[in-house]
DOMARNU-394840 format. One line per 5 residues: number of its first residue (from 1); their letters; for each residue x, y, z of N, C-alpha, C. Coordinates in Angstrom, 3 decimals, decimal comma, padded with zeros to 6 digits, m for minus. Atoms other than C-alpha are relative to their C-alpha. Last residue first. Example, Ala and Ser with C-alpha at 12.3 -4.5 7.8 and 13.67 -1.06 7.14 Angstrom:
<recs>
2) sa) m000,820:m001,190:m000,060:013,670:m001,060:007,140:m000,770:001,090:000,730 ~ 000,890:m001,190:000,000:012,300:m004,500:007,800:000,900:001,200:000,000 $
</recs>
This chain:
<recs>
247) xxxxx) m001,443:m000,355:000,637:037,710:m027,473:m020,602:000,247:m001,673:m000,788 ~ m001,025:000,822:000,492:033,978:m027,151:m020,431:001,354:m000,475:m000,463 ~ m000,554:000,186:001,202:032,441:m024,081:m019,682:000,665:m001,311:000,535 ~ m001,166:000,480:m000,095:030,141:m023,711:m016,359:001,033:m000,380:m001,496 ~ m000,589:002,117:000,048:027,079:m022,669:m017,531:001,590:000,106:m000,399 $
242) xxxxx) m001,413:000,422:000,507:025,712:m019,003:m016,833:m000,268:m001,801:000,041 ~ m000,369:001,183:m000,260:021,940:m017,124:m016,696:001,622:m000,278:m000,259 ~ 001,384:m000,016:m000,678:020,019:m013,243:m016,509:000,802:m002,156:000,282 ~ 000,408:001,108:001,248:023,027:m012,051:m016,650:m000,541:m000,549:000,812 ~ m000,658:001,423:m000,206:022,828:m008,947:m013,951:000,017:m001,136:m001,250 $
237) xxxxx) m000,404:000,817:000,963:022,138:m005,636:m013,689:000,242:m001,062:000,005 ~ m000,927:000,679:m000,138:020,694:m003,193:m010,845:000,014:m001,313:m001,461 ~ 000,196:001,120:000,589:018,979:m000,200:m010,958:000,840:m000,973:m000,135 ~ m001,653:001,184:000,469:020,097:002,509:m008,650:m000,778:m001,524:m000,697 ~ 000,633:001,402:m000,685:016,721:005,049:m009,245:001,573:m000,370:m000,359 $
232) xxxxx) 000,866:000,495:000,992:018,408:008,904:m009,482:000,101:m001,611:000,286 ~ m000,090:001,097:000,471:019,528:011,200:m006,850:m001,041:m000,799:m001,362 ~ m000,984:000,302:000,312:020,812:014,681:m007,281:m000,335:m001,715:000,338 ~ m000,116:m000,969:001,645:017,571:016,448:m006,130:001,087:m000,281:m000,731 ~ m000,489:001,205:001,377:016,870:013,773:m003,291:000,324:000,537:m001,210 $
227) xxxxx) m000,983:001,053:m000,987:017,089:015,872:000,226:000,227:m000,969:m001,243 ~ m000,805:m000,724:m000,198:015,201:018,637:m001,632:001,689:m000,448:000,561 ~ m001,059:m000,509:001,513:012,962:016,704:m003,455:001,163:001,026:000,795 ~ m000,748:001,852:000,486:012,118:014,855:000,087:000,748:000,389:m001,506 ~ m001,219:000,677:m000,752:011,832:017,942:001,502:000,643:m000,826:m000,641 $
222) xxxxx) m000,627:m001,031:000,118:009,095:019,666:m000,777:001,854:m000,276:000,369 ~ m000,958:000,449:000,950:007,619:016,246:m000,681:001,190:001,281:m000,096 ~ m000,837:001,324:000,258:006,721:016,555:002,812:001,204:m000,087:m001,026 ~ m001,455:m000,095:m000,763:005,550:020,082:002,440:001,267:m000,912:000,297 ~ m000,598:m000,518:000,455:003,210:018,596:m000,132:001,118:001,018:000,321 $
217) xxxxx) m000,716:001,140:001,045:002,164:015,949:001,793:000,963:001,150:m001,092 ~ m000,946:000,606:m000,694:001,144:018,586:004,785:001,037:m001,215:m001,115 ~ m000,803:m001,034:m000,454:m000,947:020,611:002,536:001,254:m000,354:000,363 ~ m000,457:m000,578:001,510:m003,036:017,919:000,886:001,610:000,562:000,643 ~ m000,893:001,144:000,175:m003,406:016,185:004,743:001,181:000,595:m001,326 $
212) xxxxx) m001,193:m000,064:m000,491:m005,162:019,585:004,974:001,376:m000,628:000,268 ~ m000,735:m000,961:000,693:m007,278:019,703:002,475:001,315:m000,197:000,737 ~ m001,282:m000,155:000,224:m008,249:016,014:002,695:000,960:001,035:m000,008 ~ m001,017:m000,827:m000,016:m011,432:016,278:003,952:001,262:m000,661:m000,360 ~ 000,351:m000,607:001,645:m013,695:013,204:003,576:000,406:001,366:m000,103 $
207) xxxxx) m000,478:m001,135:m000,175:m012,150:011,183:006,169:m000,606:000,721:m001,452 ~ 000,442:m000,705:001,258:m013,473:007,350:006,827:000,600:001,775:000,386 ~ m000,082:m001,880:m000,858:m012,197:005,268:009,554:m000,249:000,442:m001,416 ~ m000,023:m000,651:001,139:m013,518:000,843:008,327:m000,019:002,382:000,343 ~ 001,112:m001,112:m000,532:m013,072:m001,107:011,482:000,182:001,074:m001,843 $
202) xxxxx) m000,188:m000,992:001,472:m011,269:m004,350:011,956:m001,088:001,126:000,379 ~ m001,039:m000,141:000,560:m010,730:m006,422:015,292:000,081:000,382:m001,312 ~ m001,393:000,384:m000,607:m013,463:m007,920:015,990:000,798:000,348:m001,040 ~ 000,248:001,136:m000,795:m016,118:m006,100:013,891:001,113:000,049:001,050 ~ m001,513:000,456:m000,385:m016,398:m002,274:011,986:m000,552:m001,364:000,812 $
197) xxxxx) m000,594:000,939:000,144:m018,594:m000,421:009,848:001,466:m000,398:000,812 ~ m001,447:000,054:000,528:m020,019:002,115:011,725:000,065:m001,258:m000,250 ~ m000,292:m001,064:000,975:m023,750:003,260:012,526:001,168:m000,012:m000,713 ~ 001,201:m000,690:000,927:m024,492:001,200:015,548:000,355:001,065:m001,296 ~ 000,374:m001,094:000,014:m020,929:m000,535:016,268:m001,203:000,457:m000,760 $
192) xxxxx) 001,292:m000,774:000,859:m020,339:m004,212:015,839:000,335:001,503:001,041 ~ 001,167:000,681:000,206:m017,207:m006,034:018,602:m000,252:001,087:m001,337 ~ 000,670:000,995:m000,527:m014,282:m005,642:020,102:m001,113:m000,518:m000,374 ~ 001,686:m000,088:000,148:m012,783:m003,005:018,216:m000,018:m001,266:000,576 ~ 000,651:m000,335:m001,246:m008,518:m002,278:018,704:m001,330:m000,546:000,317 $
187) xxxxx) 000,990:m000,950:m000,680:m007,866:m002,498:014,774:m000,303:m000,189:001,342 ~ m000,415:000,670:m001,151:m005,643:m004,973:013,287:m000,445:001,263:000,759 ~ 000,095:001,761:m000,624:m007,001:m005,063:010,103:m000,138:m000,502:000,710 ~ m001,163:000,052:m000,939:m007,802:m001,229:009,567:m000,666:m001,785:000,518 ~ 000,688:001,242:m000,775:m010,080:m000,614:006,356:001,141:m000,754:000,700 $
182) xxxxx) m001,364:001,140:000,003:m008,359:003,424:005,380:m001,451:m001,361:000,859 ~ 000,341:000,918:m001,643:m011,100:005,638:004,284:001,113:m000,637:m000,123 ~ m001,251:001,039:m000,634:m010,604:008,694:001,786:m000,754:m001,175:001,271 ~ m000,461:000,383:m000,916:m014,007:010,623:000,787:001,001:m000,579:m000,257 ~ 000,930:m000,665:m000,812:m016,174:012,640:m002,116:000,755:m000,322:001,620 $
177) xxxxx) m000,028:000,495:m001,052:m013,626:011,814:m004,919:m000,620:000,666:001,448 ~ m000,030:000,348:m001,333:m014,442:013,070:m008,015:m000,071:m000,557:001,382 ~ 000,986:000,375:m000,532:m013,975:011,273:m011,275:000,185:000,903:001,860 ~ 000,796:m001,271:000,507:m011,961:013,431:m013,966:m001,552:m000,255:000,918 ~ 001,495:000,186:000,633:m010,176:010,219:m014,334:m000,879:001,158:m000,484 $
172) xxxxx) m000,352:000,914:001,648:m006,136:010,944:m014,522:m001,358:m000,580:m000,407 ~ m000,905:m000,768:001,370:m006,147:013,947:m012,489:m000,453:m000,633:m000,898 ~ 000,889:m000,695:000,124:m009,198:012,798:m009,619:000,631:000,590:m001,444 ~ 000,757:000,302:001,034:m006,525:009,936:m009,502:m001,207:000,486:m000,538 ~ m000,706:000,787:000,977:m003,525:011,698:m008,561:m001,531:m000,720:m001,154 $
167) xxxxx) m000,236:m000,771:001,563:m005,065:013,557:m006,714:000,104:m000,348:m001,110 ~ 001,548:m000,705:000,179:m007,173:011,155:m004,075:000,334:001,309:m001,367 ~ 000,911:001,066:001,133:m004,146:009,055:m004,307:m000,939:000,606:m000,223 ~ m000,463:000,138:001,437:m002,264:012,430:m002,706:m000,032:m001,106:m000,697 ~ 000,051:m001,095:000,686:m004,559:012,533:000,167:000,625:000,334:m001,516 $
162) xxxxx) 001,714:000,224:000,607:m004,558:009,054:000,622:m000,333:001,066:m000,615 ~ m000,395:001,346:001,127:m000,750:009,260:001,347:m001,491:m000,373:m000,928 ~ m000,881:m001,396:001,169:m001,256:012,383:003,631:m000,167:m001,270:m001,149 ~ 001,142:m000,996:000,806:m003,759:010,286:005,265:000,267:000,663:m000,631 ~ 001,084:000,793:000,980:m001,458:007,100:005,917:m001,046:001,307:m000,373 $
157) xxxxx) m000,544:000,120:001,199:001,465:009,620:007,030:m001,089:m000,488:m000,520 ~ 000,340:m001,241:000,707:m000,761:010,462:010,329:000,442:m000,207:m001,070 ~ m000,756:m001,228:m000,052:m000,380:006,730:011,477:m000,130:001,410:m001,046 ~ m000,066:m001,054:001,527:m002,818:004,472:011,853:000,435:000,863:000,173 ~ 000,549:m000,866:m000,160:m001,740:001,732:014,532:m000,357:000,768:m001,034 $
152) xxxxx) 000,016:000,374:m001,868:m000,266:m001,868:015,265:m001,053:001,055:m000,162 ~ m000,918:m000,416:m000,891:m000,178:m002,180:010,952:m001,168:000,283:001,366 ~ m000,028:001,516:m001,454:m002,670:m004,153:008,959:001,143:000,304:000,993 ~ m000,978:000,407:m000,607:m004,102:m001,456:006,663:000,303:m001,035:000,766 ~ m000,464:000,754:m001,120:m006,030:m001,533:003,491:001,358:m000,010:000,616 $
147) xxxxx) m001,234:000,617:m000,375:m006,612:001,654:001,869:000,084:m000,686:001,123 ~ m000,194:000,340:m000,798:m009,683:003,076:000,346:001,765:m000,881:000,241 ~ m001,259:001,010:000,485:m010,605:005,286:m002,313:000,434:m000,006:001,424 ~ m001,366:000,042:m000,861:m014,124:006,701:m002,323:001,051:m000,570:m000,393 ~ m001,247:000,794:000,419:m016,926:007,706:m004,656:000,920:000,269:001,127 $
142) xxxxx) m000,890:m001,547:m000,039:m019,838:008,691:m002,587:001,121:m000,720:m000,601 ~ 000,017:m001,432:000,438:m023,160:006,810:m003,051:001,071:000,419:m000,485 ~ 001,337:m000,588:m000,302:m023,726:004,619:m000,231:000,360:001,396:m001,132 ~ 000,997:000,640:m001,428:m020,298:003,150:m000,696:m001,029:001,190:000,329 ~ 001,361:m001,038:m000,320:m018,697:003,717:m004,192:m000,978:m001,001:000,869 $
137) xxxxx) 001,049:000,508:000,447:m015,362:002,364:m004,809:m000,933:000,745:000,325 ~ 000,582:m001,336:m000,390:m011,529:002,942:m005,502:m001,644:m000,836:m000,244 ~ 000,917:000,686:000,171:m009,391:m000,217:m003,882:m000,782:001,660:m000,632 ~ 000,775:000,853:m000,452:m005,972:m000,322:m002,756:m001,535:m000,381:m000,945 ~ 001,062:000,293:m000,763:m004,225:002,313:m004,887:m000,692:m000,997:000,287 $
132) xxxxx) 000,644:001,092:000,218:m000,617:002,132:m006,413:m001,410:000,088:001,123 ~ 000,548:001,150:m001,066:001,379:004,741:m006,590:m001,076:m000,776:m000,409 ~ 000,539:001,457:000,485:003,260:007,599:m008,424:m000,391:m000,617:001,657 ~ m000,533:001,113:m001,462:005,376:011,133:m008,087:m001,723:m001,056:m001,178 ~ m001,428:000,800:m000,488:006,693:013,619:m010,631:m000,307:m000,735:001,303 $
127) xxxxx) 000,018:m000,470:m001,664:003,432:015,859:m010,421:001,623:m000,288:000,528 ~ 000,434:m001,320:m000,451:003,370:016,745:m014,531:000,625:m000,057:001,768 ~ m001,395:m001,104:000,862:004,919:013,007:m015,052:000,283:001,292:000,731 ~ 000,308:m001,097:000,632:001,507:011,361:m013,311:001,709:000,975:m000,111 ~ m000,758:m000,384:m000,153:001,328:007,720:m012,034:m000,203:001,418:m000,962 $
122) xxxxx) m000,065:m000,791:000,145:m000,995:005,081:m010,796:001,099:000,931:m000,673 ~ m001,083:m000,835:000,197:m001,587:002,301:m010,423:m000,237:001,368:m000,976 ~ 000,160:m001,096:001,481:m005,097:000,945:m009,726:001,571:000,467:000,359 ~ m001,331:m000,129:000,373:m004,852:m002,363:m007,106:000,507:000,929:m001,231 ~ m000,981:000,431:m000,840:m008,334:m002,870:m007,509:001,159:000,080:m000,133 $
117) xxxxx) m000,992:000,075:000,608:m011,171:m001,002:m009,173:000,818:m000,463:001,166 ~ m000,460:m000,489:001,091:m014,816:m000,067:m009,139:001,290:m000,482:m000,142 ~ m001,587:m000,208:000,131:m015,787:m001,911:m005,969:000,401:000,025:m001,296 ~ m000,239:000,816:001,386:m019,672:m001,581:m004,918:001,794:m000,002:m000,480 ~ m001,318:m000,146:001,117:m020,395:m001,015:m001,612:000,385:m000,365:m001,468 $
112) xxxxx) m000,274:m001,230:000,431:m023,654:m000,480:000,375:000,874:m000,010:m001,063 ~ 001,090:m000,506:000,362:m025,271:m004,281:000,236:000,033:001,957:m000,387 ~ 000,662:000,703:002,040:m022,167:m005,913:000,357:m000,943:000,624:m000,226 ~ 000,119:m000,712:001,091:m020,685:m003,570:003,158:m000,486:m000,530:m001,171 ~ 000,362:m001,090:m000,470:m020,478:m005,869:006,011:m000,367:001,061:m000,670 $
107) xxxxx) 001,585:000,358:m000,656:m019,837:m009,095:004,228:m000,571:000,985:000,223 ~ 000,808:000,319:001,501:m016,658:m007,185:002,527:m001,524:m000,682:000,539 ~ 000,333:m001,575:000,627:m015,752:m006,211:006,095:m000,601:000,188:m001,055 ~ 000,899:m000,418:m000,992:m016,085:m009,906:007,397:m000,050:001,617:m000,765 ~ 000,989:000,927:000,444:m013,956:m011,204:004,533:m001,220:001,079:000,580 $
102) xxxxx) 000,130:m000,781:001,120:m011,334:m008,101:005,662:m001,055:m000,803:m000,710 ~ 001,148:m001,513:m000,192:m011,643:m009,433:009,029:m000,150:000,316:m001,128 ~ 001,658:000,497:m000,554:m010,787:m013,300:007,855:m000,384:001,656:000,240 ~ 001,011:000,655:001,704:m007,854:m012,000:005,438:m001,066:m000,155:000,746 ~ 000,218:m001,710:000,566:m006,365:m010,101:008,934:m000,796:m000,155:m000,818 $
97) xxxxx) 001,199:m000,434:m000,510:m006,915:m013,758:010,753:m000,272:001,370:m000,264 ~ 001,300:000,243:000,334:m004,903:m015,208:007,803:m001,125:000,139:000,754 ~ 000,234:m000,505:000,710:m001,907:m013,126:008,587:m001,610:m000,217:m000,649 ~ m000,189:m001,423:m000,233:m001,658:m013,735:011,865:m000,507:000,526:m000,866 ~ 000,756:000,145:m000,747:m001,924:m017,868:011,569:m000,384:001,608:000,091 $
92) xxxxx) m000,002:000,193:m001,349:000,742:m017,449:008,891:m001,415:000,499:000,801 ~ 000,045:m001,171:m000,679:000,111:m018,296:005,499:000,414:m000,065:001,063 ~ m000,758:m001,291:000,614:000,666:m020,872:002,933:m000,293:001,225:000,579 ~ 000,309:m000,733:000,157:000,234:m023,922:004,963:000,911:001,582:m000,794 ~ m000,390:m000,968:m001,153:000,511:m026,921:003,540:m000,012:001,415:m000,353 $
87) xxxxx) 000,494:000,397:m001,186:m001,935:m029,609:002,262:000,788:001,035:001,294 ~ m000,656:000,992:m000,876:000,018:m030,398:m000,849:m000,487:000,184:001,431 ~ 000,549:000,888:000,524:m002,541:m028,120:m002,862:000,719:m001,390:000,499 ~ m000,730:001,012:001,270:m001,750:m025,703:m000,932:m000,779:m000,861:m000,106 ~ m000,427:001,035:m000,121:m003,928:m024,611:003,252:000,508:m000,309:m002,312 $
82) xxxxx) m000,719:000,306:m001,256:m005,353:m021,537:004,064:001,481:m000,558:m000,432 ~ m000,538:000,894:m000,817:m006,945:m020,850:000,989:001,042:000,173:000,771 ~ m001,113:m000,168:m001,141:m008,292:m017,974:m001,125:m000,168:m001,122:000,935 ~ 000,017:000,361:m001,424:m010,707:m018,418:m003,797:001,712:000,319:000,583 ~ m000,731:000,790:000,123:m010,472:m015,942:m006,969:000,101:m000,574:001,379 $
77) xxxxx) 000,843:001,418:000,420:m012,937:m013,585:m007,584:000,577:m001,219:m000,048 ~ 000,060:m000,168:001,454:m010,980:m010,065:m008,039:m000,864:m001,535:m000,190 ~ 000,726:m000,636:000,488:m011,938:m009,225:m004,410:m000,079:m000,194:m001,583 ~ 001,437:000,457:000,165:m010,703:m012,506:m003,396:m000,611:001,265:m000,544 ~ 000,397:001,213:000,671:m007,410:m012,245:m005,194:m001,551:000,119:000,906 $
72) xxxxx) 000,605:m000,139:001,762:m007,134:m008,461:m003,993:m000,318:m001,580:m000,464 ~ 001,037:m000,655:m000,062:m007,659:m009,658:m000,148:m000,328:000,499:m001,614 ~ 001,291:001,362:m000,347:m004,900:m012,768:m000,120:m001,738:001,337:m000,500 ~ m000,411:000,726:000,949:m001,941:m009,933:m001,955:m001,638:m001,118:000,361 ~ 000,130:m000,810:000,826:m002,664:m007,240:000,468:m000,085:m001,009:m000,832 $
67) xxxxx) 001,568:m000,417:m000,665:m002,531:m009,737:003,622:m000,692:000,703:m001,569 ~ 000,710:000,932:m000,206:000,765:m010,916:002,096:m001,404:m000,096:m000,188 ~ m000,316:000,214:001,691:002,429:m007,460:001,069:m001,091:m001,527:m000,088 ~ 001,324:m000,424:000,767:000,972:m006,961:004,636:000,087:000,050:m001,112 ~ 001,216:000,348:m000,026:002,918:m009,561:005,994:m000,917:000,987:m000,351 $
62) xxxxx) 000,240:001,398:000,637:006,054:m009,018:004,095:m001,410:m000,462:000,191 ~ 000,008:m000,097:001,733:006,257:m005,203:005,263:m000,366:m001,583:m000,298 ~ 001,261:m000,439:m000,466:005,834:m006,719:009,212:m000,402:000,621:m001,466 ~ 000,722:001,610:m000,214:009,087:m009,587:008,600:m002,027:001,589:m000,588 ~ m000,074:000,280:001,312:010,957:m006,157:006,934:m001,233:m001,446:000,170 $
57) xxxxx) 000,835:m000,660:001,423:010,064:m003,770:009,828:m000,186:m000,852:m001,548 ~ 001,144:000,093:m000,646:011,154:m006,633:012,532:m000,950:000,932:m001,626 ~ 000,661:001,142:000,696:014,349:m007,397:010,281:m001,391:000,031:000,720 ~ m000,111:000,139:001,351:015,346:m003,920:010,674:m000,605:m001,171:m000,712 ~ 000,956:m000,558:000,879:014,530:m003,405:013,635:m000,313:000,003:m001,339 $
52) xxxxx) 001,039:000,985:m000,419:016,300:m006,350:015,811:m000,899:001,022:m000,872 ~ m000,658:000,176:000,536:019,634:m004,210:015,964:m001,211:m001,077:m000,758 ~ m001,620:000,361:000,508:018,404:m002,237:017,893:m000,323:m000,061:m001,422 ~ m000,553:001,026:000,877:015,031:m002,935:019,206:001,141:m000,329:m001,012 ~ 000,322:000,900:m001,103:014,418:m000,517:022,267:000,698:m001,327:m001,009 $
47) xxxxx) m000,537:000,319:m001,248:016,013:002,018:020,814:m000,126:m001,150:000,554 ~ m001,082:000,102:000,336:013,851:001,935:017,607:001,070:m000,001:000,963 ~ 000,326:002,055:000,513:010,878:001,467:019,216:001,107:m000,461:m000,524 ~ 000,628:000,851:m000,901:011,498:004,757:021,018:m000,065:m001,144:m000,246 ~ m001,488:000,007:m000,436:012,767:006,370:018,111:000,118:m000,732:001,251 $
42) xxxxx) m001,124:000,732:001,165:009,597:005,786:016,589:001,047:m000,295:000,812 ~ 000,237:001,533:000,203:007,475:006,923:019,717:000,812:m001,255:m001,122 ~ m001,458:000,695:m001,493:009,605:010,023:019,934:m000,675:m001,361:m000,438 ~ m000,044:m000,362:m001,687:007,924:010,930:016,717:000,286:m000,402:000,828 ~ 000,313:001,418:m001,032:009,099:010,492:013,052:m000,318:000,781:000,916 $
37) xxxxx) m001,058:000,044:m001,333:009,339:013,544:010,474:m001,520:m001,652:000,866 ~ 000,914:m000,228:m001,126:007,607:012,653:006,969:000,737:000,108:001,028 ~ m000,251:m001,386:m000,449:010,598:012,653:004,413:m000,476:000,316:001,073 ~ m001,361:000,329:m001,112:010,082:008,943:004,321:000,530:001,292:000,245 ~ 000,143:000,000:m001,164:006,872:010,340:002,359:000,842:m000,806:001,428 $
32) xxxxx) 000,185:m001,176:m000,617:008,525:010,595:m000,551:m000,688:000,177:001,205 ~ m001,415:000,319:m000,876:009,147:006,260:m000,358:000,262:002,326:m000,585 ~ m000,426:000,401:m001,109:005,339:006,302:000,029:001,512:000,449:000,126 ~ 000,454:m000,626:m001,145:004,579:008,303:m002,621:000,454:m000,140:001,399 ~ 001,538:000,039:m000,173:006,482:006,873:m005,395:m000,936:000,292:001,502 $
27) xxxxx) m000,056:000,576:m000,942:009,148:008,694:m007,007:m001,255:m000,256:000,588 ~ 000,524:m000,822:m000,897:008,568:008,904:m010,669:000,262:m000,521:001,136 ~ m000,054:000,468:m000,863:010,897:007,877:m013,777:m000,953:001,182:000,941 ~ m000,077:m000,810:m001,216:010,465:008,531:m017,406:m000,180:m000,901:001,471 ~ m001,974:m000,339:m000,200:011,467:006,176:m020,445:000,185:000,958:001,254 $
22) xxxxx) m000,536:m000,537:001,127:007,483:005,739:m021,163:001,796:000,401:m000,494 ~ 000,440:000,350:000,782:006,835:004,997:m017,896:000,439:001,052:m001,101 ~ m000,741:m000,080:001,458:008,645:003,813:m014,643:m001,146:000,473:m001,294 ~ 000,304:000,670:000,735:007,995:003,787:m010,806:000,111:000,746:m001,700 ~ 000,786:m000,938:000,537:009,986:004,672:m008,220:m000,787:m001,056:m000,851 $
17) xxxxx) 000,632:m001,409:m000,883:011,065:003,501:m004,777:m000,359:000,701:m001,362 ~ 001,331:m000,423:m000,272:011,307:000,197:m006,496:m000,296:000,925:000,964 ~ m000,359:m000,680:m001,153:015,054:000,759:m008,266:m001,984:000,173:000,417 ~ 000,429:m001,650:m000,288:014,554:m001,369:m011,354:m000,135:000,517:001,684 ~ 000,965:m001,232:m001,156:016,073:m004,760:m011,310:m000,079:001,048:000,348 $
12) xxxxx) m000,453:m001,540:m000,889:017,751:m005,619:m014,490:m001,106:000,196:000,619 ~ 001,334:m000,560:m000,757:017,746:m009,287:m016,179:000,349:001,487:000,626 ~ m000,433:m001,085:m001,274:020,709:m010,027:m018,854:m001,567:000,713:000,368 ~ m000,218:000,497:m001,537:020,342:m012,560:m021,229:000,809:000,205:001,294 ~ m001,341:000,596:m000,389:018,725:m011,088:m023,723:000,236:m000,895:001,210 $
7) xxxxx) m000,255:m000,101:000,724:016,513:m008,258:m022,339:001,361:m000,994:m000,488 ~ m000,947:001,271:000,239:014,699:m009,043:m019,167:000,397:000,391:m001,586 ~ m000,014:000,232:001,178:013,193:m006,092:m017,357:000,826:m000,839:m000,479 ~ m001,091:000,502:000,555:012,451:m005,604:m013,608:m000,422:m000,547:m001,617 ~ m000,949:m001,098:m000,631:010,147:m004,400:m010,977:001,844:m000,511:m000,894 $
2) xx) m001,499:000,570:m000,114:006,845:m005,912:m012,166:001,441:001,182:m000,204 ~ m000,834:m000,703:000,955:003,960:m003,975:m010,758:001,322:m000,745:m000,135 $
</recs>
């Protein structure tokens, strides 16, 4: 989603905690779900790393903007490389053993899965919120919508967050959704499982309830409009170029 308009010659970056249409603004799921309460374990990590968190959360955002970015190009048919056309590398060693499970997961499912849609945005006025879905597809059957992760753990927010993609886009198709799964990168697994998709180190968790995630997201937001009911996106301005004048 581009996050900025060029008119003239003056660029403006739009405020990406929402997203934009028609002249309206929505907040987008994720940055309403910063309402979500933390648990000691947060504050915990946060203690421990100071001053050191900020750029730890922003390096660990980058690599799954990364990871996210290598997995839609191959699902849309487009090779993926290691290694430029000068021979260097355009990943890190980390990131491109997340792209190798998610290969391996797509192997693993070729014969159940089919993949209706990638990277679907989203957004609905009526709800006042937005997002962007991973992947919606149909495995053995059941329409799903999945979400690649590559974080340490899966945290309770990721199902509220699925829960309200699973609205959003049951609104704007009219297609029900029979399950949620998140396909976890950096997954714990040592090996195959009889009956589950999963390898080294990935694993495909499936949930086909949502009511209750439902419930909990919408207490969330309850907050988050309550804590944001007086703000609006800070967009930022700029000329888009200068040259030095000539005296």
């Amino acid at each position: 989603m581009q996050h900025y308009e060029v008119e003239g010659n003056q660029i403006t970056f739009k405020d990406s905690r929402y997203y934009y249409q028609d002249g309206h603004f929505c907040p987008s799921i994720s940055t309403i779900l910063e309402a979500y309460p933390k648990d000691y374990s947060f504050y915990k990590w946060l203690k421990e790393n100071g001053e050191d968190s900020d750029r730890i959360k922003e390096a660990a955002g980058q690599k799954g903007s990364n990871v996210h970015k290598m997995t839609e190009d191959y699902d849309e048919g487009l090779q993926v490389s290691l290694l430029n056309d000068n021979l260097h590398q355009q990943w890190s060693v980390a990131e491109w053993a997340m792209f190798t499970r998610y290969v391996e997961f797509r192997a693993a499912t070729q014969d159940d899965m089919e993949i209706k849609a990638v990277e679907m945005r989203l957004i609905d006025l009526e709800l006042r919120e937005a997002g962007t879905l991973d992947r919606y597809v149909v495995l053995k059957g059941k329409n799903m919508i999945l979400d690649v992760k590559t974080s340490n753990a899966i945290y309770p927010s990721y199902w509220l967050q699925l829960a309200a993609y699973r609205r959003l886009f049951e609104r704007k198709s009219g297609i029900k959704i029979d399950a949620v799964g998140i396909v976890w990168l950096n997954a714990k697994t040592r090996g195959s499982a009889v009956g589950k998709y999963q390898g080294k180190g990935w694993q495909l968790i499936i949930r086909e309830d949502s009511s209750h995630d439902m419930d909990l997201f919408e207490c969330t937001k309850k907050l988050w409009l309550e804590q944001n009911k007086d703000v609006t996106p800070q967009n930022v301005s700029y000329q888009l170029s200068y040259k030095k004048e000539t005296l």
